[in-house]
N, CA, C and O of each residue as an XYZ file, in Angstrom:
432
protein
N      -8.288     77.242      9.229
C      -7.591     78.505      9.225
C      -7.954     79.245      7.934
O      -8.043     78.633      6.870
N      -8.170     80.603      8.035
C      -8.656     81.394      6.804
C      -7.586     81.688      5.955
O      -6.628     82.180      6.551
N      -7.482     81.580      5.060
C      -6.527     82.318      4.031
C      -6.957     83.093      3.069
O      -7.971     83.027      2.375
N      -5.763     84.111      3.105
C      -5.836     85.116      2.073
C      -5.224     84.661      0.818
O      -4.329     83.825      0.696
N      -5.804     85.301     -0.061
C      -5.188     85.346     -1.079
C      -4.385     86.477     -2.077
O      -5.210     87.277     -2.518
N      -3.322     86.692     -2.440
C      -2.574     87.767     -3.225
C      -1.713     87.408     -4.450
O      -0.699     86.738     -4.645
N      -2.524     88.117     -5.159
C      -2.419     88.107     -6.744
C      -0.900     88.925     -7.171
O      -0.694     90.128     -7.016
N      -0.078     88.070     -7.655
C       0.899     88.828     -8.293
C       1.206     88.831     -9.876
O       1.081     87.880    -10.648
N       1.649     90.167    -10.169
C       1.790     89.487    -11.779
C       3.269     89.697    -11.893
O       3.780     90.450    -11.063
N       4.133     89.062    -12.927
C       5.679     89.240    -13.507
C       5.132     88.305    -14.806
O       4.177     87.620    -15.174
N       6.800     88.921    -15.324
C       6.992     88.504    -16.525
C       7.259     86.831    -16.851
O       8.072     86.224    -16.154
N       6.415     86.034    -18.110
C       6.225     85.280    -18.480
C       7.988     84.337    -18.190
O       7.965     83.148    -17.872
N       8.841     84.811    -18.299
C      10.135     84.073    -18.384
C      10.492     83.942    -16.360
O      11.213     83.053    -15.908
N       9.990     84.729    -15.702
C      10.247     84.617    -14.265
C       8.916     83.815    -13.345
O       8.795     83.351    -12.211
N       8.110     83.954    -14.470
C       6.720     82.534    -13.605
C       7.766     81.075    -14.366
O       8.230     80.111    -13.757
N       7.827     81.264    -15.234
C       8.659     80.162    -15.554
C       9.320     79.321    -14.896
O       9.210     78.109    -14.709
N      10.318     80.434    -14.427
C      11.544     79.909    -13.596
C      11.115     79.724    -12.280
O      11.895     79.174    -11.502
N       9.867     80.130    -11.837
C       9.657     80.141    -10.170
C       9.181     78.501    -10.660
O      10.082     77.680    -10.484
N       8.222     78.089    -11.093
C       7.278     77.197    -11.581
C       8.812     75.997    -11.350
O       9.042     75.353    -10.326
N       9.562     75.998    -12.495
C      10.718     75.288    -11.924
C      11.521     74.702    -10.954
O      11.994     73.572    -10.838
N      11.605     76.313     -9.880
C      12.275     75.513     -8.968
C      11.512     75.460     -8.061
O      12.098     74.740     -7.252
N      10.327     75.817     -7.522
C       9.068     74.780     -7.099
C       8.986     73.694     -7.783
O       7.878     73.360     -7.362
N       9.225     72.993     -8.397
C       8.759     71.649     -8.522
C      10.416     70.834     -8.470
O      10.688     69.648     -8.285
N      11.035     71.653     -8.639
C      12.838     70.954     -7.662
C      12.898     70.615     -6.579
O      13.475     69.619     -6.143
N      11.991     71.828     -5.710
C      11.641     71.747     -4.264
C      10.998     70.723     -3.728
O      11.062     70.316     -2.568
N       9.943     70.042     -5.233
C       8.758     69.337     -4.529
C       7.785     69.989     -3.748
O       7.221     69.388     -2.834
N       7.536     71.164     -4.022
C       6.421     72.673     -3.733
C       5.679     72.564     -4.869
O       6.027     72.044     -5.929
N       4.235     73.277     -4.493
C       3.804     73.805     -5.761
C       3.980     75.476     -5.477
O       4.505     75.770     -4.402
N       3.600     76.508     -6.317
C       4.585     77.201     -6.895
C       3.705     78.620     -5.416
O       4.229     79.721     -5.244
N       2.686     78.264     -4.784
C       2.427     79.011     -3.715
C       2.957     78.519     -2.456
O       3.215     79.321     -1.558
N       3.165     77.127     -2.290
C       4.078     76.810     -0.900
C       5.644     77.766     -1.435
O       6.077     78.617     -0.658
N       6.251     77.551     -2.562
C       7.229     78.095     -2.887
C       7.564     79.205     -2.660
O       8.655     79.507     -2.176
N       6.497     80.144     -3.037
C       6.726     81.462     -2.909
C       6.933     82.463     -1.537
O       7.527     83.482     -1.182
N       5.796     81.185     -0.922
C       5.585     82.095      0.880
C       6.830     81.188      1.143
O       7.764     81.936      1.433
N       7.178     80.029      1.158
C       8.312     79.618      1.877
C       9.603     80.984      1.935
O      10.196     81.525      2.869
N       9.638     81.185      0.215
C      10.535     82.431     -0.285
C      10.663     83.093      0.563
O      11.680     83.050      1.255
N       9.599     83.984      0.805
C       9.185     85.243      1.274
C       9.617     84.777      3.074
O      10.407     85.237      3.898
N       8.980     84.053      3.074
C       8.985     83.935      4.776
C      10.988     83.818      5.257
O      11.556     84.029      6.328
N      11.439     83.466      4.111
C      12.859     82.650      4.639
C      13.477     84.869      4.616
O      14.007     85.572      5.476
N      13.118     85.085      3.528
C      13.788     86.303      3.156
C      13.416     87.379      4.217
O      14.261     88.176      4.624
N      11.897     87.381      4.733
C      11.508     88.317      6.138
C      12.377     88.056      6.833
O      13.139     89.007      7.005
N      12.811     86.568      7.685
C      13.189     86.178      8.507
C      15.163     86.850      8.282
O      15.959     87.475      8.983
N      15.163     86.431      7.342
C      17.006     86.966      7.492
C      16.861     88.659      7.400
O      17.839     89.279      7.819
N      15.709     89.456      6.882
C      15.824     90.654      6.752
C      16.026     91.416      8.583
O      16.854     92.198      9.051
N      14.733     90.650      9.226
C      14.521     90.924     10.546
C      15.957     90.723     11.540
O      16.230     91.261     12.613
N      16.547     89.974     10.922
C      17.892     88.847     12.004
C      19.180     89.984     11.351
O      20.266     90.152     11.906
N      18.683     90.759      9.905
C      19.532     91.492     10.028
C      19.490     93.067     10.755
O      20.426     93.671     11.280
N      17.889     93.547     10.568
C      17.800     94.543     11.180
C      17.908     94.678     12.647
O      17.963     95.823     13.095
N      17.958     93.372     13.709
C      18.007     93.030     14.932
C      19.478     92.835     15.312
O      19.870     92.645     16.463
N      20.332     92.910     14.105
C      21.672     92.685     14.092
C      22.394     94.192     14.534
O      23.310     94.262     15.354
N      21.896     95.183     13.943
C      22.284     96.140     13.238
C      21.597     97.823     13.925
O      21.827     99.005     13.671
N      20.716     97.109     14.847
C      19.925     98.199     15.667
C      20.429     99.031     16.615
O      19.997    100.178     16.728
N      21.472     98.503     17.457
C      22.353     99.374     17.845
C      23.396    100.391     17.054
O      23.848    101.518     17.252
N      23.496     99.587     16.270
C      24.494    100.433     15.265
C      23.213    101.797     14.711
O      23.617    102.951     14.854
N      22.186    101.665     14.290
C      20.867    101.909     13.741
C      20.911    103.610     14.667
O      20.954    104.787     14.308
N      20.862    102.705     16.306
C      20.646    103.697     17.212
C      21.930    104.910     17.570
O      21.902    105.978     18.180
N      22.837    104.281     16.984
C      24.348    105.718     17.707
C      24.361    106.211     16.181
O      25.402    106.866     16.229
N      23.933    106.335     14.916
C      23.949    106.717     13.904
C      23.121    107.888     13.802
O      23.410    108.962     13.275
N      21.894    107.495     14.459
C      20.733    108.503     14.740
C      21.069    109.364     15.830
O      21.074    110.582     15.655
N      21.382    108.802     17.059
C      21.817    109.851     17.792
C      23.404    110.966     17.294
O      23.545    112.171     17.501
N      23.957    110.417     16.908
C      24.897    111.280     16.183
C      24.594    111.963     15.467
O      25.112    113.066     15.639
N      23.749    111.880     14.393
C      22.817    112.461     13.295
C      22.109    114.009     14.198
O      22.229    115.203     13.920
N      21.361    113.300     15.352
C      20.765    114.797     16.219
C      21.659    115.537     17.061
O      21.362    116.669     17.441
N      22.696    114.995     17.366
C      23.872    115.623     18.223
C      24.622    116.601     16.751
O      24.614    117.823     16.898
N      25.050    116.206     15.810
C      25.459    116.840     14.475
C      24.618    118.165     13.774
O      24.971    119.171     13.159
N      23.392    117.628     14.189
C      22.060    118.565     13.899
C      22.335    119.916     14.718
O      21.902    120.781     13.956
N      22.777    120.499     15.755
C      22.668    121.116     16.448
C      24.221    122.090     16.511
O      24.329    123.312     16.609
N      24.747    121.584     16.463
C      26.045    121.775     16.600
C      26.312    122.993     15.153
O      26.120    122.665     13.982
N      26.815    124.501     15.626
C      27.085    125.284     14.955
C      28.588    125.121     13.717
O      29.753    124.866     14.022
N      28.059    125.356     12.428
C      28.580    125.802     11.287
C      29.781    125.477     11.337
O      29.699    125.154     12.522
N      30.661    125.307     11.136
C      32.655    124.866     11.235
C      32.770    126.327     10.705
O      31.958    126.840      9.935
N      33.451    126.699     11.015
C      33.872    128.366     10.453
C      34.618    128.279      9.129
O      35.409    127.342      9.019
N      34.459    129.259      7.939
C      35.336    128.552      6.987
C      36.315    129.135      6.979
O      36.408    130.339      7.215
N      37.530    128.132      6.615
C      39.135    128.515      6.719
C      39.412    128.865      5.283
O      38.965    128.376      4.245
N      40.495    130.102      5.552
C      40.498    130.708      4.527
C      41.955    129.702      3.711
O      42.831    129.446      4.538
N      42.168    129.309      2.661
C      42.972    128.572      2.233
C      44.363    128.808      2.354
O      44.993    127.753      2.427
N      45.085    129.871      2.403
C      45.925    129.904      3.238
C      46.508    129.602      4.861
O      47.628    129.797      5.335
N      45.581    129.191      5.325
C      45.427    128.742      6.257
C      45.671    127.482      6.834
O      45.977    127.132      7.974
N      45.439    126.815      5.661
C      45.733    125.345      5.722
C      47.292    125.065      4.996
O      47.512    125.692      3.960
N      48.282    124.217      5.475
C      49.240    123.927      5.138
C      49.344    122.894      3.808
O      48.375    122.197      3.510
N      50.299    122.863      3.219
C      50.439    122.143      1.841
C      50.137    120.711      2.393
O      49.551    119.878      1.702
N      50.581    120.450      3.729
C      50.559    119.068      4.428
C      49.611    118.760      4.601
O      49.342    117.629      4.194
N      48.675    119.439      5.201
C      47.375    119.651      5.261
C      46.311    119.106      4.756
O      45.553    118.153      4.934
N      46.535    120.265      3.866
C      45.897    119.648      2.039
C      45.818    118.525      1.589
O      44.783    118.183      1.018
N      47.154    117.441      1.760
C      47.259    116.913      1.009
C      46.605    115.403      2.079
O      46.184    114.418      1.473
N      46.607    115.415      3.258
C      45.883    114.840      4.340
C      44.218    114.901      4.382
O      43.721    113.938      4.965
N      43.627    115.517      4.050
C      42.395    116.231      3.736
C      42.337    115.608      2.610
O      41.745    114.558      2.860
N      42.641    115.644      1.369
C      42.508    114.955      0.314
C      42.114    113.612      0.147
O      41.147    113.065     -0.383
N      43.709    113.003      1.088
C      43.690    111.291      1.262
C      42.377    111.209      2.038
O      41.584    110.384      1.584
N      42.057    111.764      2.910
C      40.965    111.217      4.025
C      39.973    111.197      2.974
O      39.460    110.198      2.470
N      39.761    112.419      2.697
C      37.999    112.482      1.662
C      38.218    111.063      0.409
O      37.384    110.221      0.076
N      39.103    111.169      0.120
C      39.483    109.923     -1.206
C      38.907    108.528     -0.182
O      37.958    107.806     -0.487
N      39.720    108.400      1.021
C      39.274    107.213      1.516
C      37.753    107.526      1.572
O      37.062    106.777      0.881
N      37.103    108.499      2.271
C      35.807    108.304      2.521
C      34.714    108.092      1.301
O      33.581    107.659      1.510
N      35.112    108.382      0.269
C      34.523    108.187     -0.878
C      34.866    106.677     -1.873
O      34.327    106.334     -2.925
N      35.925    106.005     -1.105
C      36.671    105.245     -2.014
C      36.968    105.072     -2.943
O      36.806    104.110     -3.694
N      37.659    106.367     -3.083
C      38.969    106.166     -4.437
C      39.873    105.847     -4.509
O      40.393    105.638     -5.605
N      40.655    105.607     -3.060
C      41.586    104.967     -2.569
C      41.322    103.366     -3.076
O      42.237    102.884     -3.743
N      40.455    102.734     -2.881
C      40.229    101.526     -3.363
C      40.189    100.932     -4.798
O      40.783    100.049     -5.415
N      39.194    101.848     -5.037
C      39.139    102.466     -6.966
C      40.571    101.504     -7.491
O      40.629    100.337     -7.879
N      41.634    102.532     -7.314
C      42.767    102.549     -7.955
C      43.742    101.805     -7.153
O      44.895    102.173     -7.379
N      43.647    101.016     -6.419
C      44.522    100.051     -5.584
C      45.286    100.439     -4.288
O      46.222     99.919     -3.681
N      44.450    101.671     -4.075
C      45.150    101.932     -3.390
C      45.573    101.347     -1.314
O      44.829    100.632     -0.643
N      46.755    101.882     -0.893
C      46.707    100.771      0.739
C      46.021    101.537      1.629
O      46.171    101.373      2.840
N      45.330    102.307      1.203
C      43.920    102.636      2.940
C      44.827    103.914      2.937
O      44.313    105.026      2.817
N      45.975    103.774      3.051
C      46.644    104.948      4.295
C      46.908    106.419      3.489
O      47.297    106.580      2.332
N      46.590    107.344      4.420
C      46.659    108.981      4.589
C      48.519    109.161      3.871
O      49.522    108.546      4.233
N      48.377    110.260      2.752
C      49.628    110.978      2.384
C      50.727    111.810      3.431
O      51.727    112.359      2.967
């Protein structure tokens, strides 16, 4: 079987440490690395295969959102003090500041 070869460089203190735990492994420090790599593709893929539906109604929402005309803007009187203060909590949750500061999830 042909093999390639690929040259990497890092810093003197992280060949170190690979060099290490390849030889913990009982690897030398290129079985180590592709083992690495191969274990880390493999959970990346198992997560993107996880997550693809979700992937797919994100995007379609995204082009359904795309299309959809301007929200008209409300003039601030318009909105009630109650309102306001509902609008606030929501954006706080969506940003999590609610969490930030301890807060319990729930709308004012």
């Amino acid at each position: 079987m042909a093999r390639d070869r690929i040259t990497i460089s890092l810093d003197r203190s992280q060949a170190e440490r690979i060099r290490r735990h390849a030889e913990r492994a009982g690897m030398d420090v290129s079985a180590y690395l592709v083992h690495a790599a191969t274990r880390q593709m493999a959970e990346t893929e198992a997560i993107e295969e996880q997550f693809a539906g979700v992937d797919g109604l994100i995007a379609a929402a995204e082009r359904e959102a795309a299309v959809l005309p301007p929200e008209p803007d409300v003039a601030a009187g318009e909105v009630t003090e109650q309102e306001r203060r509902e609008i606030e909590a929501a954006l706080a949750l969506v940003r999590g500041e609610d969490r930030a500061r301890g807060g319990t999830g729930e709308a004012a």
